[in-house]
C-alpha positions in Angstrom: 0.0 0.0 0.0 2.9 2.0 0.7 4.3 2.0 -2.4 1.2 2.9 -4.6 0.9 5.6 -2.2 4.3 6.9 -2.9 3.9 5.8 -7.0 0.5 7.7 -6.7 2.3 11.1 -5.2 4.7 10.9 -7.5 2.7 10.2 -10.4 -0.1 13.1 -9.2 1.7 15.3 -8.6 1.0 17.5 -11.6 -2.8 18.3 -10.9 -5.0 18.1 -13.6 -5.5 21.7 -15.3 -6.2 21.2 -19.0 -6.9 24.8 -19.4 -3.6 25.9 -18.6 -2.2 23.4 -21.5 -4.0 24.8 -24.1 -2.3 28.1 -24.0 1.2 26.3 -25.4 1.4 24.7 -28.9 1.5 20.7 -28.8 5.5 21.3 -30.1 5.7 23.2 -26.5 4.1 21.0 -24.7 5.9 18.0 -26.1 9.2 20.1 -25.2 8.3 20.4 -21.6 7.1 17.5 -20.9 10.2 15.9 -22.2 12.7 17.9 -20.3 12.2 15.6 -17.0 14.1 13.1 -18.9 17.7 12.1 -19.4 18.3 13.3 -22.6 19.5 10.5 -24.2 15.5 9.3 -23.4 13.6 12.3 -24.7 13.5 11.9 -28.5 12.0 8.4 -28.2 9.5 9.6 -25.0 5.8 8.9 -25.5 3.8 12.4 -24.8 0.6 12.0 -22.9 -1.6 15.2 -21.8 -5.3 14.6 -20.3 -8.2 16.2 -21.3 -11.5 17.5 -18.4 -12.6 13.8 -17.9 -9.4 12.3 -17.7 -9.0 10.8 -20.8 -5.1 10.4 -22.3 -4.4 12.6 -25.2 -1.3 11.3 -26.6 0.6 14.0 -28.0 3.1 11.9 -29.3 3.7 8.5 -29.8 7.0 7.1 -28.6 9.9 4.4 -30.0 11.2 4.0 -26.2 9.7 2.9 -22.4 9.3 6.6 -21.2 6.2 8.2 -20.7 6.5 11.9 -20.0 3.5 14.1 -19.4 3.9 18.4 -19.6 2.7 20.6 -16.7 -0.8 20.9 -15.6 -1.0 22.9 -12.2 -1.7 26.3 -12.0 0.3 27.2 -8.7 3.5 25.7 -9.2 5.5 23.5 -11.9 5.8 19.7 -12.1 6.4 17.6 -15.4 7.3 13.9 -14.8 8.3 11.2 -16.8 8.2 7.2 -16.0 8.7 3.9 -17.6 5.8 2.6 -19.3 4.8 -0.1 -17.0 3.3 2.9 -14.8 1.4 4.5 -18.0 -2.4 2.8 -17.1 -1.9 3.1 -13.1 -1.4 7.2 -14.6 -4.3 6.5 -17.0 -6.3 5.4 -13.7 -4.9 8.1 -11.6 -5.9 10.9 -13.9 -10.0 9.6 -14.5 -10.1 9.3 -10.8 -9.1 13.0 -10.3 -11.0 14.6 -13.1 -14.1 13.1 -11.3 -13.0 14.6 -8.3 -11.6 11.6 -5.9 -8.8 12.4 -3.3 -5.8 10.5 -3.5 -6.5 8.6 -0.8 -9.1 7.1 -2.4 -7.5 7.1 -6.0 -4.5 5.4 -4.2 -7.4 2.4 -3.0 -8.1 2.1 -6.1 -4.8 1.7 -7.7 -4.3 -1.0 -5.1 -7.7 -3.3 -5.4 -6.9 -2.4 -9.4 -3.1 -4.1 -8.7 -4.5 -7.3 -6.8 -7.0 -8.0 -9.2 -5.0 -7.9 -12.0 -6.2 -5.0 -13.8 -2.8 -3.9 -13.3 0.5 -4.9 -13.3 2.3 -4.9 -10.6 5.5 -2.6 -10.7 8.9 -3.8 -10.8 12.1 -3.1 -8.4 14.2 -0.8 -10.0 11.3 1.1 -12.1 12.3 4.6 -12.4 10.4 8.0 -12.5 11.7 11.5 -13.5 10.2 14.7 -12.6 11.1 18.7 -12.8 9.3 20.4 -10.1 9.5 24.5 -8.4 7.5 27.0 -7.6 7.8 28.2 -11.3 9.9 26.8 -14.3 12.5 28.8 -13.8 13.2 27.5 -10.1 12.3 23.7 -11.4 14.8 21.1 -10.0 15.3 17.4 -11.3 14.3 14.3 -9.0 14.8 10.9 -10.1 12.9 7.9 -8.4 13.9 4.3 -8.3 11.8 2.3 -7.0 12.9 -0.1 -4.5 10.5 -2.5 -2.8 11.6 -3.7 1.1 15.3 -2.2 0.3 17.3 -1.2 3.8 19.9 0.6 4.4 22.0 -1.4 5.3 21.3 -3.3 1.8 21.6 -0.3 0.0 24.5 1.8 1.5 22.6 4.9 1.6 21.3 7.6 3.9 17.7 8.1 5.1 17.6 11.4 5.0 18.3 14.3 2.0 22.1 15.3 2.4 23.1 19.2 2.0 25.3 17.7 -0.6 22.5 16.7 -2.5 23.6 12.9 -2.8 21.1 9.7 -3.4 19.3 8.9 0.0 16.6 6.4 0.4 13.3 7.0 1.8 11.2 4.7 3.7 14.0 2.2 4.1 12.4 -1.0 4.8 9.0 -0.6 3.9 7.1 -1.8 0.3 6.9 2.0 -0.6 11.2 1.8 -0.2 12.7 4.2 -2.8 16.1 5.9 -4.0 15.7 9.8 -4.6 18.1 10.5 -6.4 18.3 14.9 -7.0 19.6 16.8 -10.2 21.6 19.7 -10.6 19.2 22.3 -11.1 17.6 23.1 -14.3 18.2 26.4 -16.1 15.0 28.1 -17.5 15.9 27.8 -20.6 16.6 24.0 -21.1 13.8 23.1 -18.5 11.2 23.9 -21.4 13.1 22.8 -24.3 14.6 19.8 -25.1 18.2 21.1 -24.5 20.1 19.5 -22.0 19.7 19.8 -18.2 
């Protein structure tokens, strides 16, 4: 439960705000959604956006495992990417919001949805990508592998952020266990384009 809480943050963490979308060409938003990625990832990233209900509007179709979806709050800036394998739990995620369910309830869901099949469960060592701030500009890169049950002893890394910015592990020991792993910080410039980071 832990984990598809964390997957569910994660993943949700770019509210659901189509009308801010539509001011930026689908080139833009392709751009920006992309720049959460490595860049050796971006060209071949899927592009997903979602519309009032919910529904996925691919914006373009990928040749690669990434899905990477543009900004959609209004008071601050979040774009994420993540391997496919996450890509209907975000399909799931998204309907649930746009009919106005909290996340703890979209985060039942996603669970009773994993044990019955509907989806598949995620595997250790799937990884997420996200570019988050108060505003593009201020953005800053967070990678996410996901590490199910991991310690710290097992993995060799803090708990806790470092002031040196350095991998730590959060919720060591649990099924929501997970390597953050931060970025240098983005510039404004390549954070909506597809220049590097």
């Amino acid at each position: 439960m832990k984990k598809i809480l964390i997957v569910a943050a994660l993943l949700s963490a770019a509210s659901l705000v189509p009308a801010l979308a539509q001011t930026m060409s689908k080139d833009e938003l392709i751009a920006q959604a992309v720049s959460a990625a490595p860049e050796e990832l971006r060209a071949g990233a899927t592009v997903v956006n979602y519309d009032a209900k919910g529904d996925p509007v691919v914006l373009r179709q990928g040749t690669n495992d990434i899905v990477c979806t543009p900004n959609q709050n209004k008071d601050n800036y979040s774009v994420s990417c993540y391997a496919k394998i996450l890509r209907a739990q975000r399909d799931l995620q998204a309907k649930d919001k746009a009919m106005g369910k909290d996340p703890k309830a979209t985060a039942a869901d996603v669970q009773a949805a994993m044990a019955s099949g509907q989806l598949p469960k995620v595997p250790v060592g799937t990884t997420m990508y996200s570019l988050s701030g108060r505003n593009q500009a201020m953005a800053r890169g967070m990678w996410v592998v996901l590490v199910p049950g991991m310690t710290a002893a097992e993995s060799g890394l803090p708990t806790k952020p470092t002031a040196a910015g350095t991998p730590w592990l959060m919720r060591a020991g649990t099924p929501g266990a997970h390597i953050h792993i931060p970025q240098a910080a983005a510039s404004a410039s390549a954070a909506g384009s597809s220049a590097p980071m």
